[in-house]
VMD Tcl script that builds the backbone (N, CA, C; Angstrom):
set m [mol new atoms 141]
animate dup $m
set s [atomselect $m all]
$s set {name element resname resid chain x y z} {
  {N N UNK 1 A 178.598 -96.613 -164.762}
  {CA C UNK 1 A 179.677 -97.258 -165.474}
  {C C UNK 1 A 180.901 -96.349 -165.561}
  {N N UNK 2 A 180.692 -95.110 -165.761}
  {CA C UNK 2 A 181.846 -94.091 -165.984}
  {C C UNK 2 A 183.207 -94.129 -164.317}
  {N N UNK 3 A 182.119 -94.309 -163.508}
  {CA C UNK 3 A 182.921 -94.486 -162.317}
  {C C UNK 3 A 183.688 -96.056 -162.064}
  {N N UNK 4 A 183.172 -96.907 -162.584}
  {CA C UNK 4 A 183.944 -97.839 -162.494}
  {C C UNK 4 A 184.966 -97.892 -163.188}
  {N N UNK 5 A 184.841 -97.432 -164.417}
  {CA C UNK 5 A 185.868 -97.252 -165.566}
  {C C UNK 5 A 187.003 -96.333 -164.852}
  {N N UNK 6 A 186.931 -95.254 -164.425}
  {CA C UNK 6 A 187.888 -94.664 -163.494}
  {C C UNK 6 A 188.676 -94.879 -162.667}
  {N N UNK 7 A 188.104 -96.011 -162.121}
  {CA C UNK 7 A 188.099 -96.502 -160.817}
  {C C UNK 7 A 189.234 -97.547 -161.712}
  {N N UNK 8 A 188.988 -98.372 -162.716}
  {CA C UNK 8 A 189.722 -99.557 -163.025}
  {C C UNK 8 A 191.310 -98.649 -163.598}
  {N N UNK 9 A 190.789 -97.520 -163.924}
  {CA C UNK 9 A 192.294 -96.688 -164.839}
  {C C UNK 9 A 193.090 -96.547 -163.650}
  {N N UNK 10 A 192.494 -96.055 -162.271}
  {CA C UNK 10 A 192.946 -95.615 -161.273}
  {C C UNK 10 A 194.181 -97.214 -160.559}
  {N N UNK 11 A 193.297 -98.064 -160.562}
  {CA C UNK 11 A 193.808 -99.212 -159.904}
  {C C UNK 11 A 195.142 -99.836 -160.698}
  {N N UNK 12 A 194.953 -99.415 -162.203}
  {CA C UNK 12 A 195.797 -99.927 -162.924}
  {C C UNK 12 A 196.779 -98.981 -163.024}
  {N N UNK 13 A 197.186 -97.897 -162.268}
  {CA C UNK 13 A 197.999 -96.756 -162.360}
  {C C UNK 13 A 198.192 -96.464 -163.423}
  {N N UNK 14 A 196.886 -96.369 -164.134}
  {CA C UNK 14 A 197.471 -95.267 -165.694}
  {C C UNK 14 A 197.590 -93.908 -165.454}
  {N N UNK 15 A 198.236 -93.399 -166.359}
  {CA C UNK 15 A 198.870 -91.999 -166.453}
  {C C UNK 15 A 197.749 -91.581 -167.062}
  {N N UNK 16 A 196.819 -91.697 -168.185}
  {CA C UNK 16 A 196.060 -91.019 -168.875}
  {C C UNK 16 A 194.552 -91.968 -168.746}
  {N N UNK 17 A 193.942 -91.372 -168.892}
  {CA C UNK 17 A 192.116 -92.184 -169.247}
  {C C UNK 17 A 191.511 -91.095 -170.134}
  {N N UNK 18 A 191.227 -91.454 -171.505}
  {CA C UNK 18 A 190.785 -91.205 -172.451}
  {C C UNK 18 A 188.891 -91.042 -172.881}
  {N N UNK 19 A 188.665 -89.785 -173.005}
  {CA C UNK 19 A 187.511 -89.821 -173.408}
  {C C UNK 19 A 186.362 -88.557 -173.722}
  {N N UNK 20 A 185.867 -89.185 -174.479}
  {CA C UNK 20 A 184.778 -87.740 -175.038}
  {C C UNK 20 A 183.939 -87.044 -174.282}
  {N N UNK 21 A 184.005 -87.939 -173.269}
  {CA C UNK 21 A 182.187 -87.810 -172.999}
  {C C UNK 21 A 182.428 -86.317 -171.798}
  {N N UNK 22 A 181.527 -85.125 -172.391}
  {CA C UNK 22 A 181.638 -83.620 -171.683}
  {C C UNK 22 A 181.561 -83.916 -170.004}
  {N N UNK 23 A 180.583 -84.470 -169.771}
  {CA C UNK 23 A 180.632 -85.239 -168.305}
  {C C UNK 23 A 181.733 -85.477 -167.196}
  {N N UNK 24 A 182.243 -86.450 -167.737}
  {CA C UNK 24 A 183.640 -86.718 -167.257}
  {C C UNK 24 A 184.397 -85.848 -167.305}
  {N N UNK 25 A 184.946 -85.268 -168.371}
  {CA C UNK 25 A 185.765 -84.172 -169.054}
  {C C UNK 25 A 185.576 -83.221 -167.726}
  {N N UNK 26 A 184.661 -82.850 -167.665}
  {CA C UNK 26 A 184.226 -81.180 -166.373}
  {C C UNK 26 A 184.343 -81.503 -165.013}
  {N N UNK 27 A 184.129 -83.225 -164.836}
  {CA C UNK 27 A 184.614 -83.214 -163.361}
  {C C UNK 27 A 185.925 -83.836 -162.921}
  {N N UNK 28 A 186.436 -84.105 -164.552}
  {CA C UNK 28 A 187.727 -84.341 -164.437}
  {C C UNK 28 A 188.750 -83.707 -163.204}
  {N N UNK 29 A 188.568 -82.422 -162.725}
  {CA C UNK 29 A 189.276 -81.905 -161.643}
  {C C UNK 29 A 189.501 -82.192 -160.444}
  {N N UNK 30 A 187.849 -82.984 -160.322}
  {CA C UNK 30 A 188.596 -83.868 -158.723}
  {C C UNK 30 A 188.716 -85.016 -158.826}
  {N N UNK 31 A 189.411 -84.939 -160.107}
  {CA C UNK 31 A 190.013 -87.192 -159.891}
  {C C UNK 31 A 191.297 -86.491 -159.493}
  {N N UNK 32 A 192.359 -86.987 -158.717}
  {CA C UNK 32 A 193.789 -86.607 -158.588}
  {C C UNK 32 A 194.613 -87.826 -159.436}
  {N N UNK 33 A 194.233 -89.050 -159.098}
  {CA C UNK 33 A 195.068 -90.494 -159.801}
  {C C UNK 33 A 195.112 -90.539 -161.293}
  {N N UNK 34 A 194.646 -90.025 -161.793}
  {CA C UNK 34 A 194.659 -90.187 -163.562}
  {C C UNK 34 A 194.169 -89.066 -163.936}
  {N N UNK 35 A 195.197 -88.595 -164.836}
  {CA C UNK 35 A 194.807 -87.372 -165.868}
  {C C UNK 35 A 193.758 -88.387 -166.852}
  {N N UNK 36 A 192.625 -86.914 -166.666}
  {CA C UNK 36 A 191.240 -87.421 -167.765}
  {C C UNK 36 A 191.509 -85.915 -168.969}
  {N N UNK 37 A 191.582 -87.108 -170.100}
  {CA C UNK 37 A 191.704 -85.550 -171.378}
  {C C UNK 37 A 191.181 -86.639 -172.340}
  {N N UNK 38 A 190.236 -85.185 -173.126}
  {CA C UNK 38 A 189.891 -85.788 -174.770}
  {C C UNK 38 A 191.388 -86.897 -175.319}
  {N N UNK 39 A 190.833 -87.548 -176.722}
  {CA C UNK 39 A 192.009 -87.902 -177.608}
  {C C UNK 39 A 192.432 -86.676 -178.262}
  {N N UNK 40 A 192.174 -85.862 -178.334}
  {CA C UNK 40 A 192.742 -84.321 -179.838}
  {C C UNK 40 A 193.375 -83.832 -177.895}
  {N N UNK 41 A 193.052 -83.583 -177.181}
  {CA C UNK 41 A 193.931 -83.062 -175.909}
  {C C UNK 41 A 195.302 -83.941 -175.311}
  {N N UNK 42 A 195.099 -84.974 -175.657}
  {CA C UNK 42 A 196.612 -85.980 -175.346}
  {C C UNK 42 A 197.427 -85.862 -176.570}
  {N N UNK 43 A 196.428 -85.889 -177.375}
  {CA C UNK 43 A 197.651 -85.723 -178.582}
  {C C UNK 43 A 198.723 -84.442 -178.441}
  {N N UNK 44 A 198.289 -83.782 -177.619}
  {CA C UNK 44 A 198.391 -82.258 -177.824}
  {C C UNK 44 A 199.401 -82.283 -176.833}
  {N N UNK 45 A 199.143 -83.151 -175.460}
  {CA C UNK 45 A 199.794 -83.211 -174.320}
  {C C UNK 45 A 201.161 -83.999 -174.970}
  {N N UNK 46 A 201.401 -85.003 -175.834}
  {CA C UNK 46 A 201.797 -85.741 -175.893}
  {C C UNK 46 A 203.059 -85.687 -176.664}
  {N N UNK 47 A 202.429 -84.671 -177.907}
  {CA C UNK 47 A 203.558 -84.287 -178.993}
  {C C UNK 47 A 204.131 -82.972 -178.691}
}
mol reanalyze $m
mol bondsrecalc $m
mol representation Tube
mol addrep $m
């Protein structure tokens, strides 16, 4: 499921995809299409 979810942020050209889960978070590095960050890390990016 995590890959489809990616996959749908990706298609929808979001800028950000949001989420907790440590998993995602660590292989966050080889998505290139969407920045993957915690919510307390966008906030951070954001403000």
């Amino acid at each position: 499921m995590d890959s489809l979810h990616i996959a749908c942020a990706i298609k929808a050209k979001a800028e950000y995809f949001l989420t907790t889960d440590d998993g995602i978070l660590k292989k966050s590095m080889f998505i290139e299409n969407v920045r993957i960050v915690d919510p307390i890390g966008f906030i951070k990016e954001v403000i």
